[in-house]
Every structure is written in C-alpha cells, then in structure tokens.
N, C-alpha and C positions, 0 to 999 in steps of 0.2 A: 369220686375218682373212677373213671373208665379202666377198664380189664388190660387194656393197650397201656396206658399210664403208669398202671400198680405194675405190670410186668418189667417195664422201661426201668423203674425204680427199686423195684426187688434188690437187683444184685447191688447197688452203690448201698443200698441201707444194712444189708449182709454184712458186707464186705467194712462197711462203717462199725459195726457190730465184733466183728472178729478181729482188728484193729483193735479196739479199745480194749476187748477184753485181755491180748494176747501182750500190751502193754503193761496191763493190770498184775497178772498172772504169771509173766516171767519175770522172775528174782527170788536172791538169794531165801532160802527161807525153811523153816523146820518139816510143810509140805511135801515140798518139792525135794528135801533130801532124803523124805521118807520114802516115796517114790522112786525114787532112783537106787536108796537101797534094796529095796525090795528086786527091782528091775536087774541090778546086780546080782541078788542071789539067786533069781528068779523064783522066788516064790508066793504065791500067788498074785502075780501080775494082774493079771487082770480081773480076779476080782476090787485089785486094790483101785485100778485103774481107773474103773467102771464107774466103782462107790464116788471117789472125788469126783469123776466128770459128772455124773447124775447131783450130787450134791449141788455141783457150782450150776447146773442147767436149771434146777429147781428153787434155787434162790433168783437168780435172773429170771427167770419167767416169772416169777412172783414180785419182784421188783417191778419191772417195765409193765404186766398187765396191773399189778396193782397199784403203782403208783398213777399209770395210766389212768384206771376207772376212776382215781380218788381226785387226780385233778379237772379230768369234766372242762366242762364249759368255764373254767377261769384260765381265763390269760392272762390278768396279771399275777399270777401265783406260779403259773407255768414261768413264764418269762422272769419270775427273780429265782424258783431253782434251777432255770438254764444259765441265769447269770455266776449262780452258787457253784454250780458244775463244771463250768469253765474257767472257774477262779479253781476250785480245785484240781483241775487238770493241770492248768499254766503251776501250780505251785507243784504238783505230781513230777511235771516234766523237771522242773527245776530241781527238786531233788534227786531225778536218777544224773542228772548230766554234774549234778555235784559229788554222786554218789562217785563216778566214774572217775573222779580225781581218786578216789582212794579204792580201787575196786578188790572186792573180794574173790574168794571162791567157791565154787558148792561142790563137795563132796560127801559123801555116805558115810556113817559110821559105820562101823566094822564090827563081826559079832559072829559067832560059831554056834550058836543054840537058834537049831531051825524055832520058825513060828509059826503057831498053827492058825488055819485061816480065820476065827473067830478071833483070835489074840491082834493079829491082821488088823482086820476091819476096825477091829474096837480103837486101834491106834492111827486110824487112816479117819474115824469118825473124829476122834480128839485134836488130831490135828487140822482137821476141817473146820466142824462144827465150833470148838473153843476156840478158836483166834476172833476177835472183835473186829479183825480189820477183815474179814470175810464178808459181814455183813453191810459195810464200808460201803466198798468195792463192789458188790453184785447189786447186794438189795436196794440201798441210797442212790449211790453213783451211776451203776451201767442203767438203772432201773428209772432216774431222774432223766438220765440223757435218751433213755427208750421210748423213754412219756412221751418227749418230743416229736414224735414221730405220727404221721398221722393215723388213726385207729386200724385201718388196714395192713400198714404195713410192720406197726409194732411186734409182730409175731415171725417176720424175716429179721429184727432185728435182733431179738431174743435168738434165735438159731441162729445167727451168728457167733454172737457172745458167748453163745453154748458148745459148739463148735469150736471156738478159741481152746476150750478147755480141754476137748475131745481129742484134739491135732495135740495139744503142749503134753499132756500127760499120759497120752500112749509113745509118743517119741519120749518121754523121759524114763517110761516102763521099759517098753518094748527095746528100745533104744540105747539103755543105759549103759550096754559094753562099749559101744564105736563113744557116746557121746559123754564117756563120765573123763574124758582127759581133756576132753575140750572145756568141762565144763569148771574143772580143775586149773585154769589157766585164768588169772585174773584180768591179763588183756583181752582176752573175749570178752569178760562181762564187761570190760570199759567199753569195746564197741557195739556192746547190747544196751547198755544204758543211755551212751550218746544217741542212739536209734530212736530209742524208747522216748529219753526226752524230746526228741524234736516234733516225734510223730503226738504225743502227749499234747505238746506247744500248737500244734497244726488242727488237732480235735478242736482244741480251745475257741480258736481262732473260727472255725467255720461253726459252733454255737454260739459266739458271741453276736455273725456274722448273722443267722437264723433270728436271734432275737432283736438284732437292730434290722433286719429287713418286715418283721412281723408287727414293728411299732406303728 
C-alpha cells in the first residue's frame, strides 16, 4: 500500500473506528454512572477518567493487533469472523432500537462520604475490569472488526476506537453538571438508541459488504 493510499484511508478507518466504539460504549450502565458520579462530585475526575479510557484503549489495541497477528494469512477464518461480527452488530443494533421502545435513564447515586482516590480507582477498576461484556465489546468485537483491516492501517483503527472512549468519558467526567439532566431524561436515550441502532445496522452492512466483495 503506497504512503498516498494509507493517508487517503487513515481518516475513514478512524472515523470507522470511533463509530463503533462510541455505539458500543454509550448506555445505560453501572460504568458510566460511576463516572458521572464522581464527575458530579468532582472528585478525582480525572484520574477516574484516565484509568477507564487507558483501560478500554489497552483492551482494544490488544484485540485488533492481536487478533490481527493470530489471523495471518487465513481468509477463510477472517471472512467467517467478519461474518460473526456483523451478525452481532445487526442483532446490537436491534436491540438498542428495541431498547428505545422502553428507554431508561442514567443517573448517579448520591452519597455524602467523600472517596479517597485509591478507593476511587479500585471501584472505577471493578467496574471496568469485572463486567464480561467489556471483553465482548473491545477484545472479540471491535478487535475482530480491527483484524479486518489491512496490517497498516490496524493501528488508526485502534485509535479510533480508543478515542471513542477518550471523547465519551471525559464529557461524562468533566461534563457531568450541564449533562446529568439530559442524561436523566429517558427521551434522550430513546433518540441515542434509535442513532445507535441504525449506525450499528450500517457497520453490519459495509462488513458484510467487505466480505462478499473479498470472496
């Protein structure tokens, strides 16, 4: 691939990248209200910030290169987990746009006993690190659909997807006075889900689109 080409392609494989993840990543969730509480009391923001975005960038880089290296030279292997990945997107999408029939809302719990920043972390690491759909989401998923990618450009995809998490959870920190009312409003999350699934449904669709053009 010429230096002209990988440039040309950078920004769509990003931007394909930050997308995905930012679909992923936004909803309702024990995470994200942690983060927001915290952002609410403001206390230690941003190392809370930091720890989940470095988390989610270090599972996604480890997903996309390593799935990467492990699939190699097989295309039929690549081509039935792009097929796997787009079945699970098309069903992703289908459930936020289901979701949005009944939509919830994410608020912080409430609490008077400051935290100290080790107590912090250790609760920002639990909430990370123990959720099973963490490793879903980054490692399997963004990291099967990163594989896809040609070996040069695997590494703007990853910074995308790592990015998604950078942008969501310093707006949810940093953010959380202007944005905990909006986020308290369950017609918002209905028109972030409807979003969500479509652009989900649209992923699917131009990986299915990749594997029946590569047959």
């Amino acid at each position: 691939m010429s230096t002209l080409s990988l440039t040309a392609q950078a920004g769509p494989v990003w931007l394909q990248g930050l997308v995905l993840s930012l679909g992923l990543i936004v909803a309702i969730g024990a995470q994200n209200a942690f983060v927001l509480r915290q952002g609410l009391r403001r206390e230690h923001v941003g190392a809370v910030v930091a720890f989940c975005a470095l988390s989610d960038a270090v599972l996604i880089t480890a997903g996309v290169m390593g799935l990467g290296q492990a699939l190699g030279d097989q295309p039929v292997l690549t081509r039935a987990l792009a097929v796997v990945g787009a079945v699970f997107l098309a069903w992703y999408g289908w459930t936020a746009l289901r979701r949005a029939r009944h939509a919830g809302a994410l608020t912080a719990a409430s609490g008077e006993q400051p935290m100290r920043l080790q107590a912090a972390l250790m609760q920002a690491a639990a909430f990370t690190l123990l959720n099973p759909h963490v490793y879903l989401d980054t490692v399997l998923l963004v990291g099967s659909i990163g594989a896809q990618q040609p070996p040069a450009l695997r590494g703007w995809f990853a910074l995308g997807a790592s990015s998604a998490s950078v942008l969501w959870f310093s707006a949810l920190g940093f953010g959380a006075r202007w944005l905990a009312p909006w986020f308290a409003r369950p017609r918002a999350w209905q028109v972030l889900d409807v979003l969500i699934g479509l652009t989900m449904w649209a992923l699917s669709a131009l990986l299915l689109r990749h594997v029946w053009l590569g047959l």
